[in-house]
Phi, psi and omega in degrees: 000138181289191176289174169294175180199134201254092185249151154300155189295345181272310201281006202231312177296278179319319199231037164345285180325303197306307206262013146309295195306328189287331201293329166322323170251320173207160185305105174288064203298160191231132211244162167203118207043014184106353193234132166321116185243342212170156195210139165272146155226165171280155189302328180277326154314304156335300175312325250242308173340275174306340168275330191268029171267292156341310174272357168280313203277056180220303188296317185307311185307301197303342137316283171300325192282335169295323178312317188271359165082356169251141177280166159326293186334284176333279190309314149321327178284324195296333187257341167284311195291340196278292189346288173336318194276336173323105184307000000 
């Protein structure tokens, strides 16, 4: 992605489209008094996020859970009998 580009939150209302079609190459910050309220990205970036936001929070468990001395097995059985007792 190329920098960024900083529009106002009024100049991102008038001209939606225009600065949709930019998002596509590079992020488009969205401004309010001067200050960051928002951002276009293209949808495959946005995607591109959510996993590796997804694979931190993977990594974080699988952290806590070697910290705690509990296996995998366990929390899988523990969590299949509780699933099981549910009505």
């Amino acid at each position: 992605m190329r920098k960024d580009t900083f529009v106002s939150e009024v100049e991102a209302q008038d001209n939606f489209s225009h600065w949709l079609k930019q998002a596509k190459d590079k992020a488009v910050v969205i401004t309010r008094r001067g200050r960051p309220v928002g951002v276009l990205i293209a949808h495959a970036e946005y995607e591109n996020l959510r996993r590796a936001r997804a694979w931190m929070q993977m990594v974080r468990l699988s952290q806590e859970l070697d910290q705690s001395g509990v296996t995998a097995t366990e929390l899988f059985r523990w969590s299949r009998d509780e699933l099981e007792e549910q009505p």
